[in-house]
TORPA-4810 file (N, C-alpha, C, O; in nm, 3 decimals):
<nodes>
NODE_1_-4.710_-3.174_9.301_-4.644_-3.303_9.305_-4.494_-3.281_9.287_-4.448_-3.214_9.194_X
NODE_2_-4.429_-3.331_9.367_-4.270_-3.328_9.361_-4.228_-3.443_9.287_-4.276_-3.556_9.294_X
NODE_3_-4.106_-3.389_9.192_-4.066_-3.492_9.127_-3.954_-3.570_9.173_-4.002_-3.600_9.283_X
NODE_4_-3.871_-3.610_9.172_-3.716_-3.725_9.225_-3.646_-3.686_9.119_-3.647_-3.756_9.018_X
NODE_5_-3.569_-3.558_9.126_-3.486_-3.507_8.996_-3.380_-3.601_9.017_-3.313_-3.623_8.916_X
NODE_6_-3.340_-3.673_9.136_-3.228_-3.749_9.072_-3.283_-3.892_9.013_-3.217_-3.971_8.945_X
NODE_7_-3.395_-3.904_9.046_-3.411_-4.057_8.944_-3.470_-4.007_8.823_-3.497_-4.093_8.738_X
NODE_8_-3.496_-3.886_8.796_-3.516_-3.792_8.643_-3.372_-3.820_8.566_-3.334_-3.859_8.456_X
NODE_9_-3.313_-3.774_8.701_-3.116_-3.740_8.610_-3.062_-3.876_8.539_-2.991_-3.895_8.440_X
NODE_10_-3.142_-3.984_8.651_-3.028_-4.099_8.628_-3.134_-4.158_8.508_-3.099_-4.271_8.477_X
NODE_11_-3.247_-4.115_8.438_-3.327_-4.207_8.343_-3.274_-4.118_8.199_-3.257_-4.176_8.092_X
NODE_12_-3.248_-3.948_8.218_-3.205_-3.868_8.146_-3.055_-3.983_8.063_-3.045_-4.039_7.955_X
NODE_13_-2.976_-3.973_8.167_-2.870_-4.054_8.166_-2.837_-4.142_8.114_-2.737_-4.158_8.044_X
NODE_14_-2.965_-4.248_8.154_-2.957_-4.390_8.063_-2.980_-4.390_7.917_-2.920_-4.467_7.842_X
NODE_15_-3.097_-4.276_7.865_-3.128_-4.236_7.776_-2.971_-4.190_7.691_-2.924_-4.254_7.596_X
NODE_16_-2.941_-4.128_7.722_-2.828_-4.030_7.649_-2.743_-4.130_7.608_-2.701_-4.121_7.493_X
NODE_17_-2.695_-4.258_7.702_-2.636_-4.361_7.681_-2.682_-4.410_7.623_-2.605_-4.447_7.534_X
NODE_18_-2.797_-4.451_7.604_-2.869_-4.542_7.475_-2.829_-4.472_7.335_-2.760_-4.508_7.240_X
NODE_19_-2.898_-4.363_7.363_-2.872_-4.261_7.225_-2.731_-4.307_7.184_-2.698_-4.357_7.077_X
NODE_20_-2.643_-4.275_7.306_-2.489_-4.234_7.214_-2.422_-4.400_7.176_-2.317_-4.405_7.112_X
NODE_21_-2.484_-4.515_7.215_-2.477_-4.667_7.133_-2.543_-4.659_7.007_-2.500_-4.675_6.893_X
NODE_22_-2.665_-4.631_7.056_-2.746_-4.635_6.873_-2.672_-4.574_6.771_-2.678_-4.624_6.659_X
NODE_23_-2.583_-4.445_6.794_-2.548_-4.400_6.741_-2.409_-4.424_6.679_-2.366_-4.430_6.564_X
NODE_24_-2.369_-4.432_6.776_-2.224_-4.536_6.728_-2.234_-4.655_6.635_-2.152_-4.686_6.549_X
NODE_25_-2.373_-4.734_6.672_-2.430_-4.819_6.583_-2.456_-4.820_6.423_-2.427_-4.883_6.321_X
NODE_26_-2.522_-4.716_6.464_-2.517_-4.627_6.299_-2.381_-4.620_6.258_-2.327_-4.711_6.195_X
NODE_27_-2.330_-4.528_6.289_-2.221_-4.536_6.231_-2.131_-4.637_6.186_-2.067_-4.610_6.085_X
NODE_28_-2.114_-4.737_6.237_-2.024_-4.867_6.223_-2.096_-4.912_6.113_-2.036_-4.940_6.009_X
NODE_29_-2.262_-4.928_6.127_-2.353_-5.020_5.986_-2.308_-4.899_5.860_-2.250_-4.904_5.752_X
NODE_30_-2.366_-4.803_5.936_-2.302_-4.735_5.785_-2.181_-4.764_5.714_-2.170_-4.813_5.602_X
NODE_31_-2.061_-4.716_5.820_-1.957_-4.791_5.746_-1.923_-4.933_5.651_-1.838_-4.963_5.568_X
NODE_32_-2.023_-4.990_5.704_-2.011_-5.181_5.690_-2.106_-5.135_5.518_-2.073_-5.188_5.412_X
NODE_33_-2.197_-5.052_5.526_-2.308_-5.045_5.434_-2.171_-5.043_5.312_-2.156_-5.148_5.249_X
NODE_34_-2.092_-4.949_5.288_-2.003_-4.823_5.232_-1.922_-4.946_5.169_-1.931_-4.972_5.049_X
NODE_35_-1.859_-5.006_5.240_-1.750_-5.097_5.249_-1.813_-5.231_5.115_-1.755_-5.279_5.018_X
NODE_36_-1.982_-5.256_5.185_-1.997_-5.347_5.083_-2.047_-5.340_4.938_-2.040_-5.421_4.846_X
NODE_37_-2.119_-5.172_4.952_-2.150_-5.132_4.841_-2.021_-5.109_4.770_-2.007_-5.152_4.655_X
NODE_38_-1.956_-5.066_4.811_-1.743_-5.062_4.701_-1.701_-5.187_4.645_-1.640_-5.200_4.539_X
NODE_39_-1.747_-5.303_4.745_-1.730_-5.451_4.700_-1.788_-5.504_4.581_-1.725_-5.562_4.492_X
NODE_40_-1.902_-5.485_4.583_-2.016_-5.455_4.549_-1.966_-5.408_4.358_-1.951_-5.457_4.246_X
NODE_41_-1.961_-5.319_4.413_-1.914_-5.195_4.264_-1.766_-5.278_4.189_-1.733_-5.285_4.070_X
NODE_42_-1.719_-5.317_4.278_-1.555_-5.388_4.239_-1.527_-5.484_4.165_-1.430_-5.509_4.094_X
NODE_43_-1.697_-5.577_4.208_-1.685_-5.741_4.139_-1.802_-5.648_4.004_-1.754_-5.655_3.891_X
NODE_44_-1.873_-5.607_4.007_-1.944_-5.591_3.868_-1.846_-5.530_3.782_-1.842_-5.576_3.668_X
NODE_45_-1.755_-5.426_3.813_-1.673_-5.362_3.711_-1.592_-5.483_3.671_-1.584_-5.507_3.550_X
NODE_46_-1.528_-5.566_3.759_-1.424_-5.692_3.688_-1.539_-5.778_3.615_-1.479_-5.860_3.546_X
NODE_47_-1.650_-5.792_3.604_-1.723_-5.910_3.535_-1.746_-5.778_3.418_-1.729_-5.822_3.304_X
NODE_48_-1.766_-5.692_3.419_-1.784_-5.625_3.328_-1.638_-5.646_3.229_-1.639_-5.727_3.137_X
NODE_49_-1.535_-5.577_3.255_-1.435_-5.575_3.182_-1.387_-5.762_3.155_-1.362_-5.805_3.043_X
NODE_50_-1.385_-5.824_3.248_-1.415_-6.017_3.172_-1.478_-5.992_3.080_-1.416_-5.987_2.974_X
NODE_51_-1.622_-5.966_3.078_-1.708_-5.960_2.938_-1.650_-5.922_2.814_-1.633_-5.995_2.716_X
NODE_52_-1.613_-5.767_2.832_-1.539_-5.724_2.753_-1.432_-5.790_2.660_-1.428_-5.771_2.539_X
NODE_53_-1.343_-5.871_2.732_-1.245_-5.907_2.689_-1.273_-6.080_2.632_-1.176_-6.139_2.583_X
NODE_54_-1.370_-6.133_2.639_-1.464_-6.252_2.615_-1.492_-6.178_2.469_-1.446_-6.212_2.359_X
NODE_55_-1.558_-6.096_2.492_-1.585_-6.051_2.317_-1.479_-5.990_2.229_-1.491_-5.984_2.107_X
NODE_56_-1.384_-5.950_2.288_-1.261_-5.914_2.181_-1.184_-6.064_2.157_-1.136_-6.094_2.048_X
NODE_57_-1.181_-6.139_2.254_-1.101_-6.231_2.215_-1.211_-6.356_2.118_-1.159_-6.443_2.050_X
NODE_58_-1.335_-6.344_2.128_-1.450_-6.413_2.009_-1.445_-6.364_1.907_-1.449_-6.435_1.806_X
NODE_59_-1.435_-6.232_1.900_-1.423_-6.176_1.750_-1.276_-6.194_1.690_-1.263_-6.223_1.571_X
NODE_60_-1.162_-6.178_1.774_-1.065_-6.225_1.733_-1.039_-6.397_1.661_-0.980_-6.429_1.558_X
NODE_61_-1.097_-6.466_1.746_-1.158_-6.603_1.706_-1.226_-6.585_1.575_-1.152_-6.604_1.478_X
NODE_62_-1.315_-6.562_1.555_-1.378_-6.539_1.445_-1.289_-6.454_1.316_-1.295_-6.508_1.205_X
NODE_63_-1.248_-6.389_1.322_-1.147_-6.351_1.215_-1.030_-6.415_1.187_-0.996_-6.441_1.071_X
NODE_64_-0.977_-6.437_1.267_-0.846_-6.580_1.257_-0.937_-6.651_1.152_-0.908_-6.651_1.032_X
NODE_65_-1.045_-6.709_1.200_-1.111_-6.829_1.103_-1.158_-6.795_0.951_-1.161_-6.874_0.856_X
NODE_66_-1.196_-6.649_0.951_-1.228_-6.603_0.862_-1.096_-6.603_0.754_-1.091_-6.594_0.632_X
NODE_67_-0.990_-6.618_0.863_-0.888_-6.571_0.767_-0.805_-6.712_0.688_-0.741_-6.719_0.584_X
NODE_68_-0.841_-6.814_0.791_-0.793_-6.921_0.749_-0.829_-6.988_0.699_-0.768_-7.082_0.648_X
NODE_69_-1.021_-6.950_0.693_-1.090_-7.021_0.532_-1.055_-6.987_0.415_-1.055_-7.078_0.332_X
NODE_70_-1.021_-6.871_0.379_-0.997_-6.826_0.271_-0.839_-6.879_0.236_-0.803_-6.842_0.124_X
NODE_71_-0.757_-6.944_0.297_-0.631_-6.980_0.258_-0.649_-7.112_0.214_-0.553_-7.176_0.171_X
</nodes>
């Protein structure tokens, strides 16, 4: 059986083109992945350090008062 190497070449072809979109694809989601996981990481560290500073400035509250019952 003979094959049609050029309609082999041109399906080879389309293939390779598919491949090299998917792949580019990847890459861009990845990037997008990267980008939102940093976002991601950016807003928990600022709610973290808010927290932080919520409890220094309560305990500060609280000792002021401590200090101004006793006067």
């Amino acid at each position: 059986m003979k094959q049609n190497t050029r309609l082999n070449n041109s399906q080879e072809e389309n293939l390779r083109i598919k491949l090299v979109e998917s792949n580019n694809k990847l890459i861009s989601l990845t990037a997008h992945i990267s980008t939102l996981e940093r976002m991601v990481k950016e807003e928990q560290d600022g709610k973290y350090e808010a927290y932080k500073r919520i409890h220094a400035l309560n305990t500060e509250v609280t000792e002021l008062k401590k200090l101004l019952a006793t006067d």
